[in-house]
C-alpha positions as CSV (number, residue, x, y, z in Angstrom):
1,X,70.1,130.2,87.5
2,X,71.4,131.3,90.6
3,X,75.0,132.7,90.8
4,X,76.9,136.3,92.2
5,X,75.4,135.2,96.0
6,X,78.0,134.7,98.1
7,X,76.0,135.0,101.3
8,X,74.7,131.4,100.1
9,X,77.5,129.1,102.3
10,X,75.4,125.4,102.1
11,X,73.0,123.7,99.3
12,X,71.0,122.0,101.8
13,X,68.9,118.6,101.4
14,X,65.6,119.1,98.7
15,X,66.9,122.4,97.7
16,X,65.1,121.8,94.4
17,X,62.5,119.7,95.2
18,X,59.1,120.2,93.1
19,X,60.0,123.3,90.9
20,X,58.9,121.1,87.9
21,X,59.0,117.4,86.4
22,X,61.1,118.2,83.2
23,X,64.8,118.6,82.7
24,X,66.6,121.4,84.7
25,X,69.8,123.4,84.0
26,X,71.2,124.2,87.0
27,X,73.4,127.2,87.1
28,X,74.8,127.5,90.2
29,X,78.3,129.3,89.6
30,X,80.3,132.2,91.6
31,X,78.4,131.6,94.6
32,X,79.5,131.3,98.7
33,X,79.2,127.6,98.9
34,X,81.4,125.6,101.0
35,X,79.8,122.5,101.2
36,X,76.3,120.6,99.3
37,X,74.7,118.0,101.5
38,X,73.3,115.1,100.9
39,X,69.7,114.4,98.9
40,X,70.3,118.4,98.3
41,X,69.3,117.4,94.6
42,X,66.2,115.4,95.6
43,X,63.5,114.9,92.9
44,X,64.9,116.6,90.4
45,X,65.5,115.5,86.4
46,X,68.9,117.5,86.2
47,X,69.9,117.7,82.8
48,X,73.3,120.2,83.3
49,X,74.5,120.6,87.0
50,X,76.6,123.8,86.6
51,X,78.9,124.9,89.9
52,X,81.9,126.6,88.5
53,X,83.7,129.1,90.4
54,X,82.3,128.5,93.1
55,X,85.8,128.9,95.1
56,X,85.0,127.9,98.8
57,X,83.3,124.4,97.5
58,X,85.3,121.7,99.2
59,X,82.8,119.1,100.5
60,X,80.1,117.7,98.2
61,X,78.4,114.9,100.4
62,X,78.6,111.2,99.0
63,X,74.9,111.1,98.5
64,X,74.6,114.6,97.4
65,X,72.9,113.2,94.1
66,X,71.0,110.9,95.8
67,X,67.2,111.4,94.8
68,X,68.0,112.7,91.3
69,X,67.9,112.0,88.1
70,X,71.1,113.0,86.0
71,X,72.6,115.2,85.2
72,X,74.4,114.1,81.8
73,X,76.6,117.6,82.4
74,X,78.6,118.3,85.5
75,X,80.5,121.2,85.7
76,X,83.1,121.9,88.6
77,X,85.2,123.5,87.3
78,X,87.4,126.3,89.5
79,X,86.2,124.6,92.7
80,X,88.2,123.5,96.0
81,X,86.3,119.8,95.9
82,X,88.5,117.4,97.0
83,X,86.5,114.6,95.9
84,X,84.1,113.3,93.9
85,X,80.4,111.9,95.5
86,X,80.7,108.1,93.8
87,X,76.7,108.0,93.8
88,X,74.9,109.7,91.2
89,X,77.2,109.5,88.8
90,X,76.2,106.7,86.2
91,X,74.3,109.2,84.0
92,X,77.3,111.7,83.5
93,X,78.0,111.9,79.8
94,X,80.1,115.2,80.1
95,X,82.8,116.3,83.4
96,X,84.4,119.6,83.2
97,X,86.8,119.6,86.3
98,X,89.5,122.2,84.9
99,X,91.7,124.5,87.7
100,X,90.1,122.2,90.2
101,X,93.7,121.2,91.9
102,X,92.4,120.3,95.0
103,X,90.7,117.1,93.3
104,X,93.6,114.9,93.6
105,X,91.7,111.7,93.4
106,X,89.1,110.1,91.1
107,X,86.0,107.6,92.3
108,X,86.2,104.1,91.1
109,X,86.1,104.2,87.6
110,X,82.8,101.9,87.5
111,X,80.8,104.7,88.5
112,X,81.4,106.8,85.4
113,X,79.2,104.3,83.3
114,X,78.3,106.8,80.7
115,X,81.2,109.0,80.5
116,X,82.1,110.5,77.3
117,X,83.6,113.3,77.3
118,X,86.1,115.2,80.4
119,X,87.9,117.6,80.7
120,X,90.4,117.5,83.9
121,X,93.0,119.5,86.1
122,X,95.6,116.3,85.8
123,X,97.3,115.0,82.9
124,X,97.5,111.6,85.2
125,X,93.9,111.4,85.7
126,X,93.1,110.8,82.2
127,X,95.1,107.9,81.9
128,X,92.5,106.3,84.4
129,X,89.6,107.1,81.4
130,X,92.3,105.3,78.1
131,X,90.3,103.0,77.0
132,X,87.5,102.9,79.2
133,X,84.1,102.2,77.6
134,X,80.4,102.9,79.2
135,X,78.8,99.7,80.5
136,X,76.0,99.8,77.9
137,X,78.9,99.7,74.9
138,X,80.3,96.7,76.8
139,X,77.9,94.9,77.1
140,X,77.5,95.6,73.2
141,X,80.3,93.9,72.6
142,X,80.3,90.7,74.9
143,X,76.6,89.9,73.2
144,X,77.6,91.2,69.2
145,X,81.1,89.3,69.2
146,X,79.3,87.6,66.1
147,X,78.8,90.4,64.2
148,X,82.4,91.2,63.3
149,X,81.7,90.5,59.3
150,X,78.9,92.9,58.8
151,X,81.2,95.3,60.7
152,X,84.0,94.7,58.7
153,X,81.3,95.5,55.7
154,X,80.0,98.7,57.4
155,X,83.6,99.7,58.0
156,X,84.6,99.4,53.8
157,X,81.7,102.5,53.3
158,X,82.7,105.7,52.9
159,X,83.0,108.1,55.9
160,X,80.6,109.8,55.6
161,X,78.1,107.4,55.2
162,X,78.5,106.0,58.9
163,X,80.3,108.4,61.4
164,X,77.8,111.9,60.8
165,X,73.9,112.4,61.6
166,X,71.4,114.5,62.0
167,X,68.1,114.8,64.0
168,X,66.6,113.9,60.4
169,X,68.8,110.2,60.0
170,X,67.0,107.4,60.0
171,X,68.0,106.0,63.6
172,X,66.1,102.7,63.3
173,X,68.6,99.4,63.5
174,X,68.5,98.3,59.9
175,X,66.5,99.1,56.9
176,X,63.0,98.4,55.8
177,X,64.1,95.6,53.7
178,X,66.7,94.1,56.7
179,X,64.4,95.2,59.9
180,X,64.2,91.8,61.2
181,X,66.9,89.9,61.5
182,X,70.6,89.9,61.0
183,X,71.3,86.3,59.2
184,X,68.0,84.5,58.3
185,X,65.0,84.9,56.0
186,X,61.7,86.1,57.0
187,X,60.6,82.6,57.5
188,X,63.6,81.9,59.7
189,X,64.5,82.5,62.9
190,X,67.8,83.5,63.3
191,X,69.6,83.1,66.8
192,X,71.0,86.8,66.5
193,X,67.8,88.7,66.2
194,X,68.2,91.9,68.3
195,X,64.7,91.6,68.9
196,X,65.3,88.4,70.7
197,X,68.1,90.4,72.9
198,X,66.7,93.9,73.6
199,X,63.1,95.3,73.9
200,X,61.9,97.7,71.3
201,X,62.5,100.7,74.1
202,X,66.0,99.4,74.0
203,X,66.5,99.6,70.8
204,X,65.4,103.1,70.3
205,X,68.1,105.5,69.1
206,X,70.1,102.6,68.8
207,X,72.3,102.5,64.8
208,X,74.0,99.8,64.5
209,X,76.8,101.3,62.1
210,X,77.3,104.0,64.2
211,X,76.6,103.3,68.2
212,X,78.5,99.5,67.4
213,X,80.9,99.5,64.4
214,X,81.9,103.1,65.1
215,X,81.2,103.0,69.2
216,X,81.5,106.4,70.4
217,X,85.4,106.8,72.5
218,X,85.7,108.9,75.6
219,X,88.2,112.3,75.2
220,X,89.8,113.2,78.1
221,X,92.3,116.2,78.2
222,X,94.0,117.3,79.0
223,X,96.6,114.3,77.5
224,X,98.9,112.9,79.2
225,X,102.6,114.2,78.1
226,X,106.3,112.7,77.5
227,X,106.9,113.2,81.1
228,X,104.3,111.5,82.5
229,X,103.2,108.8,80.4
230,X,100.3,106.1,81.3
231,X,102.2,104.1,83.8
232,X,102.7,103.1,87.5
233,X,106.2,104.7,88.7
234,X,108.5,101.7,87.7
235,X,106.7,100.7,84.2
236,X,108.6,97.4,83.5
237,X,107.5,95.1,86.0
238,X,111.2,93.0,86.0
239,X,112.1,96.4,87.6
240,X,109.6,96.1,89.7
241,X,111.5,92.7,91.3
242,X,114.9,94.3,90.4
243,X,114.6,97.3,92.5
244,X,113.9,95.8,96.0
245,X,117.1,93.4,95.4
246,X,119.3,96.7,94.1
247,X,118.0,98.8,97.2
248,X,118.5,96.1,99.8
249,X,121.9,94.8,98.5
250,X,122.9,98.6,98.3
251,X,121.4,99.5,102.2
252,X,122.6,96.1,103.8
253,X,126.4,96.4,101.8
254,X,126.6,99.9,103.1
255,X,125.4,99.7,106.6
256,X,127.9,97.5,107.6
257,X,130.4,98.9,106.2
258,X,129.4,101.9,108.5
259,X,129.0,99.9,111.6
260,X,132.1,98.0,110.6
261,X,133.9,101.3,110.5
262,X,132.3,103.1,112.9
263,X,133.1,100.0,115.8
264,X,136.4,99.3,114.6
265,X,138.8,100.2,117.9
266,X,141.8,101.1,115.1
267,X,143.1,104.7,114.5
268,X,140.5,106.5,112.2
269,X,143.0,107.0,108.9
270,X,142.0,108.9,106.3
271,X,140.8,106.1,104.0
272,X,138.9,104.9,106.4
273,X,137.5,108.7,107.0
274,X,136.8,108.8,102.9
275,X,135.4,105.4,102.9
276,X,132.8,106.3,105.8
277,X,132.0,109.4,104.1
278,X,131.3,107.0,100.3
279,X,129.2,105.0,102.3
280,X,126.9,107.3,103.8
281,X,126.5,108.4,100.9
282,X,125.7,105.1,99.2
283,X,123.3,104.0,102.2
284,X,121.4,107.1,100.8
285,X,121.0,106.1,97.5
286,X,119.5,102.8,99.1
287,X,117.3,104.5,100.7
288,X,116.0,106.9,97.7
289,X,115.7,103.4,95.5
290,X,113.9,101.9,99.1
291,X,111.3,105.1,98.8
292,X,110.4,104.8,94.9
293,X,109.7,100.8,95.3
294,X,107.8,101.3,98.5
295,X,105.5,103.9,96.7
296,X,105.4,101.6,93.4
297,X,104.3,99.0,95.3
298,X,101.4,100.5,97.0
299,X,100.1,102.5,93.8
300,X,100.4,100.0,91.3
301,X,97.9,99.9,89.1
302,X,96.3,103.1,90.3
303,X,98.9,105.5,90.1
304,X,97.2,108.1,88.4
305,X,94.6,108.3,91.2
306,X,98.1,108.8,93.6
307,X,100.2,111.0,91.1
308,X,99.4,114.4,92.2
309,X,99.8,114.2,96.3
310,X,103.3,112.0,95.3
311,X,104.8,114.4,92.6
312,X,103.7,117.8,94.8
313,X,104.2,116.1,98.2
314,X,106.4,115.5,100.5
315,X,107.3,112.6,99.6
316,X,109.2,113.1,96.1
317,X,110.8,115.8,97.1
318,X,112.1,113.8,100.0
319,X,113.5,111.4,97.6
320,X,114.6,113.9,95.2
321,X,116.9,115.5,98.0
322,X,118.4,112.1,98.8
323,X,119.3,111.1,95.1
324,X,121.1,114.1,94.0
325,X,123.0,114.6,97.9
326,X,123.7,111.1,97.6
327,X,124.8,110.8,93.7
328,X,126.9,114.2,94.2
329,X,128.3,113.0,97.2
330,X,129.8,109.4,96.1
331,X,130.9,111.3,93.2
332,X,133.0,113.5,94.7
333,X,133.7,111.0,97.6
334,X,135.3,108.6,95.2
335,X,137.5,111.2,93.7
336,X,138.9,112.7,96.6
337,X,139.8,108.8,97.1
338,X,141.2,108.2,94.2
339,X,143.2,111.4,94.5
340,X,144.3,110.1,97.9
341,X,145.8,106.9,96.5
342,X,147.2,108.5,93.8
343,X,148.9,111.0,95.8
344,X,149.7,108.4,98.7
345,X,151.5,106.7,95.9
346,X,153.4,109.3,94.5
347,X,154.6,111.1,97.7
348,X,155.5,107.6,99.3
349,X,158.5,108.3,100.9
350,X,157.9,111.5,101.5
351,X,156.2,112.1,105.4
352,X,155.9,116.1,105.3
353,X,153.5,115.6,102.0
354,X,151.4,112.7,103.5
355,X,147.1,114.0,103.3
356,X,146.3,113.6,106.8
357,X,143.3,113.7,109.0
358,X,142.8,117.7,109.3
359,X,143.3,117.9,105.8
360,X,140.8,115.3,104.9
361,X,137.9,116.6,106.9
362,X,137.6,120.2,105.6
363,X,137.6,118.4,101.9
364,X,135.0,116.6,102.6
365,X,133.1,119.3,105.1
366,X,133.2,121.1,101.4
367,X,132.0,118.1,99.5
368,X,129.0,117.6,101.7
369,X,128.6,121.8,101.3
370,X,127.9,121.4,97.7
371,X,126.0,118.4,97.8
372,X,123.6,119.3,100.0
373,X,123.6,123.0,98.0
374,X,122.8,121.2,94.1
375,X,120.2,119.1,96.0
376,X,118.6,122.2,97.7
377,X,118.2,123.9,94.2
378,X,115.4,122.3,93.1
379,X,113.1,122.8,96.3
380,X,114.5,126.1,95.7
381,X,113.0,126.7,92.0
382,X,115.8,125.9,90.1
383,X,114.7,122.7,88.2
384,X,112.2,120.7,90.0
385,X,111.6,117.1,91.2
386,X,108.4,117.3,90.5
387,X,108.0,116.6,86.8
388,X,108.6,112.8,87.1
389,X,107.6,110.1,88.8
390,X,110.6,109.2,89.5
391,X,111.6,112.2,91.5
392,X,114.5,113.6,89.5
393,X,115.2,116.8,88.4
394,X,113.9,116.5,84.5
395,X,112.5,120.4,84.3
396,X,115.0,122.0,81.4
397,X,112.1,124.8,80.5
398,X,114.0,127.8,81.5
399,X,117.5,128.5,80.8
400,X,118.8,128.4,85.0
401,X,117.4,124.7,85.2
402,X,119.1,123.7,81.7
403,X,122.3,125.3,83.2
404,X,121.8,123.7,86.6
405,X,121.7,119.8,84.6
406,X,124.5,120.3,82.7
407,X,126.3,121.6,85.6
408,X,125.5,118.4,87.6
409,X,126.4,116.1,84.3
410,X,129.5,118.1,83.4
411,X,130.8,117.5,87.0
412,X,130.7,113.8,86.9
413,X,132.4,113.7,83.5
414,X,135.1,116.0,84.8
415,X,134.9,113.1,87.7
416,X,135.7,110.4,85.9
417,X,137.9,111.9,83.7
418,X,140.1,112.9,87.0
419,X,138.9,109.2,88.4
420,X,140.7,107.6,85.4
421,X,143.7,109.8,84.7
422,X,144.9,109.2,88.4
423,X,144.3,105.3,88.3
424,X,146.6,105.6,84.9
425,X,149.2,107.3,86.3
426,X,149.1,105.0,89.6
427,X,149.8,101.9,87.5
428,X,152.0,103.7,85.2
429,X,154.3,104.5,88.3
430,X,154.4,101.2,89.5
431,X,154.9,99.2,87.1
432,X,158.0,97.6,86.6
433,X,158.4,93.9,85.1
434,X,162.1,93.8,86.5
435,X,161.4,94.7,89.9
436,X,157.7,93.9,90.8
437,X,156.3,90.6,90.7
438,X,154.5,89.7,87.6
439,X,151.3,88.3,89.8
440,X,151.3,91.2,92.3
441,X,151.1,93.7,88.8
442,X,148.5,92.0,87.3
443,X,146.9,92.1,90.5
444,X,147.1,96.2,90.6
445,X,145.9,96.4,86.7
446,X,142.7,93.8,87.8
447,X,141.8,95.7,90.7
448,X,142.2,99.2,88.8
449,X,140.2,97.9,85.8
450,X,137.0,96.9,88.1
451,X,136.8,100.4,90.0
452,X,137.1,101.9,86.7
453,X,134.3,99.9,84.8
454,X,131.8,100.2,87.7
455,X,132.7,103.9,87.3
456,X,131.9,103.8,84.0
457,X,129.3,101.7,83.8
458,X,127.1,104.0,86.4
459,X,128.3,107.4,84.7
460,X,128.6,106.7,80.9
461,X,124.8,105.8,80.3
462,X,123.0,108.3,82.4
463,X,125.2,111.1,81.3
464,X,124.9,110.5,77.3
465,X,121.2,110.2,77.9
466,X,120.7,113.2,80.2
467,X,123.3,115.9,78.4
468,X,121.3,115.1,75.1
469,X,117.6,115.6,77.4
470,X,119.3,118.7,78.6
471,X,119.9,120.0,75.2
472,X,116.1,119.3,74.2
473,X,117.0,116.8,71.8
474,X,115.8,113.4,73.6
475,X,117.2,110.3,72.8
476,X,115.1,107.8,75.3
477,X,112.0,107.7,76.8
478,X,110.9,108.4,80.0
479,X,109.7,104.6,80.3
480,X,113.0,103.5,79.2
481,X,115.0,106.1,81.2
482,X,113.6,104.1,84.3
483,X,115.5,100.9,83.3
484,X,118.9,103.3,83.8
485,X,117.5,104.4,86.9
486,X,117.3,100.6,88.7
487,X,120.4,98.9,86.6
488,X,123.1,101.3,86.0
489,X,122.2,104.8,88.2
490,X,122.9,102.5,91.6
491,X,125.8,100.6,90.6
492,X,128.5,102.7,92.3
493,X,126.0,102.3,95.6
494,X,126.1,98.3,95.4
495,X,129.6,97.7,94.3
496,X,131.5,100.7,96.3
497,X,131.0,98.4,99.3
498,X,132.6,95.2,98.1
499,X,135.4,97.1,96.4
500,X,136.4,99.4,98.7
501,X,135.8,97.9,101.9
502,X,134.3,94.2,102.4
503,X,136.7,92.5,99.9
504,X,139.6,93.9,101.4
505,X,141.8,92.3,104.2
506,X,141.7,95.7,106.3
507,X,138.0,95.4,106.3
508,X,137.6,91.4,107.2
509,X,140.3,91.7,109.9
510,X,137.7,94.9,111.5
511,X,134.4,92.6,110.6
512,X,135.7,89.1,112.5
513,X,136.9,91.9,115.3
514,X,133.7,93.1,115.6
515,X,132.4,89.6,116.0
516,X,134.5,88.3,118.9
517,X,133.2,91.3,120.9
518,X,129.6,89.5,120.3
519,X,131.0,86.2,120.9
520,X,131.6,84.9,117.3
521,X,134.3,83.9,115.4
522,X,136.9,84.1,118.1
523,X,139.5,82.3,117.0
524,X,138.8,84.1,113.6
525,X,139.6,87.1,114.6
526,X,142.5,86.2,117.0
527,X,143.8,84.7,113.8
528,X,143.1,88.1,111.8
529,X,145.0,89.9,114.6
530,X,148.1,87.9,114.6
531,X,148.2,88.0,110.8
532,X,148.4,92.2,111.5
533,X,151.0,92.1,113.9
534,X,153.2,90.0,111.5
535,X,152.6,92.4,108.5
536,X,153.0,95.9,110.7
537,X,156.5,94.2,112.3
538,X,157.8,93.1,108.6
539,X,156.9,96.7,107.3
540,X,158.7,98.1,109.8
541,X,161.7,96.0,109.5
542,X,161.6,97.2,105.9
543,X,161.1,100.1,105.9
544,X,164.1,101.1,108.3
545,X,166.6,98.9,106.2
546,X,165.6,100.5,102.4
547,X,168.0,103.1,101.2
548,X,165.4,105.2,99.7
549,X,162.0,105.1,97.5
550,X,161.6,102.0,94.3
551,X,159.3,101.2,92.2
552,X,159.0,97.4,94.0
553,X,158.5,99.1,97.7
554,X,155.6,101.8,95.9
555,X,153.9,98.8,94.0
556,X,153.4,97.2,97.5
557,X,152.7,100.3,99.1
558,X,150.0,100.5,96.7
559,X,148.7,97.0,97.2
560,X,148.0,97.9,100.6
561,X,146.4,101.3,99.9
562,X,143.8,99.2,97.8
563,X,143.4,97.0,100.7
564,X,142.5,99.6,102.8
């Protein structure tokens, strides 16, 4: 035992070699190490390798245990080790590696041959133990897949017959009358003799009923929770596939929109201001959905060795930022357009009410303001993105984070609510079956319908799911919550594109202009600008010969406000 010395910094190489041939316990806790070198155990028979609290410990060297045999305990607990030496530790029957936070990362899992019991920092890193079985009790199985009956037989005996022992139970393999072999007589020889398989120091200490029918299971806590459940970051592997075509179509549709925008040599209007603002936006979600594939893809099947430096890194809260900015921001981007139309619509013929330019960009200078503020709270304390792998704000344990989700989910169902109410009222003002064209109002009521079901279909699911989370009364699995994250969460960021800018005349006239400036589609876009020309001379004509505001001359006005 040697602890309390904190003047001791190193364990240097045969630091314990030939203080005796039988089994040590070595205490070595609350002591000044900072690193152990390698063979430092040399020629020892270490039956407990105690080094708790030993603070300062960050480096064990790789071949540390080199030299030794054992231990079967290894305690590390309260420790700054970053890692694990992966030689020496076959023998290991028991880990104790609690409030070490700075291991982060587990050997291969081969290495822990005879591991039965551990007790970790991470609820991740025990999902890289679920299931695992020592070599020897594998190799049990491959050879005894035969025995299955008389294991069925063993299993139909009381408990207590078969799962508890003493120093004083008869440990031999079978009874005196059944010592020999399994399925045969004593004048046969039977093809499943264990003494045909395993040498009489093999089978010492060896009961079948209790080291095979009842093999012993490794524990590992502490468990993995509700949160955080045995799986890489995606779980389904469909969504694995899904994702890359979700983030691509959603950073590709939304880019060009931007450059489209951005290039065009037309007067910056205010729809085009909004829709430049949406897409930003959108190109952000892209990019969040870009991050969380990226990191599947490169921790699949060994996320739990990667879960701790993504959750508290970086990294997550990186992609945390851009979700909520980006969610909050298309949200309130595509009701301030919404409002636009509708209010376009209504004051048609009336120029002093008309939402220009200066009032457009301190709405959304505000918009961006709060955005950027909810997705600051959680870096902040208030929630966290940390609790998922996913990256979203999930923490409800004290009251201020429950308060900040329902904020953020009560603000996009206000949203909607305001999205819908103002599409209503827009088709409820023009329609008019004895002065509007039949085609052109079913036209109005189609386009309407599909802005409102995308807006539905990306709101509805997530905010049923997450106000009932919120209240502590779950309705869906984290797994399953991941399968709203790929195919409903980034709808609005795929489709806002397409409806609001690419299928729209405004938007193809800007593209094909764009392209004749890179030599493309000239005659295209010569055609595009003629087209324009026509329609801004006939509007004008129009315009200057109607009396006054109707329902025919708002229903087209509003036609061309969805085509912008």
């Amino acid at each position: 035992e040697l602890c309390d010395n904190l003047r001791m910094t190193t364990i240097p190489q045969n630091a314990f070699q030939g203080m005796n041939n039988e089994s040590l316990t070595l205490k070595l806790y609350k002591n000044g190490f900072e690193d152990i070198h390698s063979h430092a155990f040399n020629g020892t028979k270490l039956n407990q390798l105690i080094l708790k609290d030993n603070k300062n410990l960050r480096r064990m060297h790789n071949d540390a245990l080199r030299g030794a045999t054992g231990p079967d305990v290894l305690d590390i607990s309260s420790t700054a080790l970053e890692s694990l030496p992966s030689y020496g530790l076959e023998a290991i029957q028991v880990l104790n590696a609690t409030s070490s936070y700075s291991l982060k990362r587990l050997p291969p899992l081969d290495k822990f041959s005879s591991l039965l019991e551990a007790v970790l920092t991470y609820p991740s890193h025990c999902c890289a133990f679920r299931n695992l079985r020592t070599e020897k009790q594998n190799s049990w199985l491959s050879i005894f897949d035969n025995f299955s009956k008389e294991c069925e037989s063993t299993m139909r005996k009381p408990t207590n017959e078969i799962m508890y022992r003493d120093d004083s139970y008869n440990t031999s393999l079978w009874s005196a009358e059944k010592n020999t072999y399994l399925f045969a007589t004593d004048e046969e020889i039977s093809p499943y003799s264990y003494s045909a398989i395993f040498d009489d120091s093999e089978m010492t200490g060896f009961d079948f009923e209790y080291d095979f029918c009842q093999p012993k299971i490794l524990t590992c806590t502490p468990e993995p929770d509700a949160f955080n459940p045995c799986e890489d970051i995606l779980g389904y592997s469909f969504l694995r596939v899904l994702i890359w075509f979700i983030n691509i179509l959603a950073i590709a549709g939304n880019f060009t929109v931007l450059l489209v925008l951005l290039t065009s040599h037309y007067k910056l209007t205010v729809p085009r201001f909004l829709m430049c603002n949406l897409s930003f936006a959108d190109f952000c979600m892209g990019l969040y959905l870009l991050l969380i594939a990226s990191v599947d893809a490169q921790t699949s099947g060994q996320y739990y060795n990667h879960a701790i430096d993504w959750q508290t890194g970086s990294g997550c809260s990186t992609a945390g930022f851009f979700t909520v900015f980006a969610s909050e921001l298309s949200v309130y981007t595509l009701t301030v357009i919404t409002v636009e139309r509708w209010h376009t619509i209504t004051y048609a013929m009336q120029l002093d009410r008309k939402l220009r330019l200066r009032h457009a960009v301190p709405i959304m200078l505000a918009g961006w303001i709060f955005s950027i503020f909810i997705a600051a709270l959680p870096l902040l304390g208030v929630s966290s993105y940390m609790k998922v792998s996913i990256c979203l704000p999930m923490d409800i344990e004290t009251g201020l984070s429950q308060a900040y989700i329902l904020l953020i989910l009560v603000l996009n169902v206000v949203a909607f609510i305001v999205i819908c109410a103002c599409y209503i009222k827009i088709y409820i003002a023009v329609q008019n079956p004895e002065l509007v064209a039949a085609n052109k109002d079913t036209k109005v009521a189609k386009r309407m319908a599909v802005l409102i079901f995308t807006d539905f279909t990306c709101m509805a699911p997530i905010s049923f799911f997450a106000i009932s989370a919120a209240f502590k009364v779950p309705l869906i699995t984290v797994t399953n919550s991941k399968i709203l994250l790929v195919l409903f969460y980034p709808v609005n960021s795929c489709a806002n594109p397409f409806l609001y800018a690419i299928f729209t005349k405004a938007f193809r006239r800007d593209f094909f202009l764009l392209l004749s400036k890179l030599g493309c589609c000239k005659s295209r876009a010569e055609l595009y600008r003629m087209n324009y020309f026509s329609a801004y001379t006939s509007n004008c004509k129009n315009s200057s010969s109607a009396p006054g505001p109707s329902k025919a001359s708002q229903a087209l006005l509003l036609l061309s406000a969805l085509e912008k």
